[in-house]
N, C-alpha and C positions, 0 to 999 in steps of 0.2 A: 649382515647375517653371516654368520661362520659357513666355509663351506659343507655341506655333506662328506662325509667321510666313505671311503670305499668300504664294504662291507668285505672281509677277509674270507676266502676258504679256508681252517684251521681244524686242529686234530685238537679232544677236551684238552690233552697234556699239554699244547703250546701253550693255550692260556693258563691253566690252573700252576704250570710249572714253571710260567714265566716271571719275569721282574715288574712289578706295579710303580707306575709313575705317575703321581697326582699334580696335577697341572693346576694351578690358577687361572680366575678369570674365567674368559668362555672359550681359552685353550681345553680341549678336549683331552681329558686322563687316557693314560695308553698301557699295556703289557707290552714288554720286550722279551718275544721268544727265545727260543736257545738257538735260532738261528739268528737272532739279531733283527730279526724284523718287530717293526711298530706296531700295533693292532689293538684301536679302538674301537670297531665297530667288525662284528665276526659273524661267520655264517658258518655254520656246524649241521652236521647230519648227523642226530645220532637216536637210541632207541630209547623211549620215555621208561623207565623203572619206578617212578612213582610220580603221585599228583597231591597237591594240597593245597584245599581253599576252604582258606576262616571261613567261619560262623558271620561272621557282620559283612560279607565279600570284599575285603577291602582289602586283601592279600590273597597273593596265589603263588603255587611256583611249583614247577616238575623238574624231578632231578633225569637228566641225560645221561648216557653211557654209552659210548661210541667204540667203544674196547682198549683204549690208550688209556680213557678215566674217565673220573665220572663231574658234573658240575650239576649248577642250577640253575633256572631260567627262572625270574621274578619278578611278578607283576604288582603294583601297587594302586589298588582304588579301580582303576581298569583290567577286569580281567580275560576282556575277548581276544587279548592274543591267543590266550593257552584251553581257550574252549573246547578246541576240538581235540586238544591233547591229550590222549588217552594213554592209559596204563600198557604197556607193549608195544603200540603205535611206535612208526619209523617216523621221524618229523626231521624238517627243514627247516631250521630257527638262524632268522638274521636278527642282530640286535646290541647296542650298544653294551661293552665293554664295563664292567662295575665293578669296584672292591667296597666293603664293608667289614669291620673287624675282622679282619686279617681271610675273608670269603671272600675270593673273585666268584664273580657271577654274570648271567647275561640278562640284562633287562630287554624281553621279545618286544622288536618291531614287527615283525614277520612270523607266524609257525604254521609252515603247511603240512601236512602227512602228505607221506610215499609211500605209494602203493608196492612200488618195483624193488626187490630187494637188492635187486645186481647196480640199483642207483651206490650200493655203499661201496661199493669195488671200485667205480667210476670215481667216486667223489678222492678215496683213496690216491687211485691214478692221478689224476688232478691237482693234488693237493703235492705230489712226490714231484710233478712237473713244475709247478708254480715254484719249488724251492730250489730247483735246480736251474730256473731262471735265473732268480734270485741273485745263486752264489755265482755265474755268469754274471750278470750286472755287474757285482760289488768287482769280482778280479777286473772286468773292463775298466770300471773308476778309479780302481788302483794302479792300474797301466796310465789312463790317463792323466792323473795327478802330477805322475811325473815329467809327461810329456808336453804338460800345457795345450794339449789336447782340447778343442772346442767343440759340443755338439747339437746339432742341430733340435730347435729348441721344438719339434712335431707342429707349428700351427697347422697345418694343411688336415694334420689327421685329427689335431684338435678341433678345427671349424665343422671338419665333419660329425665327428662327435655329435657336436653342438645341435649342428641339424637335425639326425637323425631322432634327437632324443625330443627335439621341437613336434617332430611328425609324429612318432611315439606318443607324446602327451595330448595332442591335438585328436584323439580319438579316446571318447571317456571311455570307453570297456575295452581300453588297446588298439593294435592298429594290426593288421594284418600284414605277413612280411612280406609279400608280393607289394602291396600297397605303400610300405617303408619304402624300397626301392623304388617303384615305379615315381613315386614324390621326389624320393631323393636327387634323379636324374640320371644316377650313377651304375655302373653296370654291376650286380650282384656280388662279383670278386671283392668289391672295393666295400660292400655294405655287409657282409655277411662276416667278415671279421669284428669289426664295428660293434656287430649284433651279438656277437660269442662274449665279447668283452662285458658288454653291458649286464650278460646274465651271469658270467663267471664273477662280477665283483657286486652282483645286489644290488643293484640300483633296477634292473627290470627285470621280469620273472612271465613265465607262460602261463595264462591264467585257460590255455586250452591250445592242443596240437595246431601251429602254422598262425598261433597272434602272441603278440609281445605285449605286453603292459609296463609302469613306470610302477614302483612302490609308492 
């Protein structure tokens, strides 16, 4: 089975203004933004402007608009992703990456509404950090190319990883984060990073203040 793919925080314009690469096989199709990053599976905050679902319910899809541009989220035969997506509603939509005659689109894994509107300032913030990492990383790689430069490949932070998402899973309605750590063994510094990570790229999400869940 293919890995999961990290789910991206993205602005509509990276993907709708990016480059579509259609992959073969069960290599995963990707957009290459204008910064050069890869993003097949994306997570967007933006505000529904419209909704529509056929007559026979066997399509659905609400167009997004996050103020950079606007997309569409679409569902085929299933449509309880976008159920609760209402017309003006703020939504939090993770979901695999699509093109279609010449429409990139997002097909929803994930659409939850937000209540809080200063969530879009945040995500903003977020999204302007994550790219400034980013172009960090790349000049690092470009230093080291030349240098023959080796680095260390994280397993310690990887096995952790592993665990924490083991405890995570291991409680059906989520796991409480006092209860992550106290499992974990490990002193809060070391878990609460771990935990940021997990909900900045979409794989776990708060399904209620102080518990964590797995999508």
């Amino acid at each position: 089975m293919p890995e999961r793919m990290t789910a991206k925080k993205v602005k509509i314009s990276d993907i709708v203004n990016g480059e579509w690469v259609q992959q073969e096989g069960m290599d995963p199709s990707y957009v290459i933004s204008k910064s050069g990053e890869k993003v097949s599976r994306a997570r967007i905050l933006a505000t529904v402007m419209n909704k529509f679902i056929s007559e026979d319910k066997n399509f659905g899809s609400v167009t997004m608009d996050d103020g950079s541009d606007t997309m569409r989220a679409k569902c085929f035969k299933d449509l309880e992703p976008i159920e609760n997506a209402e017309k003006g509603s703020l939504v939090d939509v993770i979901g695999k990456v699509r093109e279609y005659n010449g429409e990139i689109y997002v097909m929803p894994e994930v659409v939850r509404k937000v209540d809080d509107p200063n969530m879009l300032l945040l995500r903003e913030l977020e999204i302007k950090k994550h790219r400034k990492d980013v172009e960090k990383q790349k000049g690092r790689e470009d230093d080291g190319q030349g240098s023959g430069a080796i680095r260390p490949a994280g397993s310690e932070k990887d096995e952790l990883r592993r665990k924490v998402l083991e405890i995570i899973e291991s409680g059906k309605e989520g796991m409480e984060y006092s209860k992550v750590i106290e499992q974990s063994g490990e002193p809060e510094e070391k878990i609460e990073p771990v935990i940021n990570d997990l909900l900045s790229e979409g794989i776990c999400y708060e399904p209620m203040p102080g518990k964590i869940k797995k999508i």
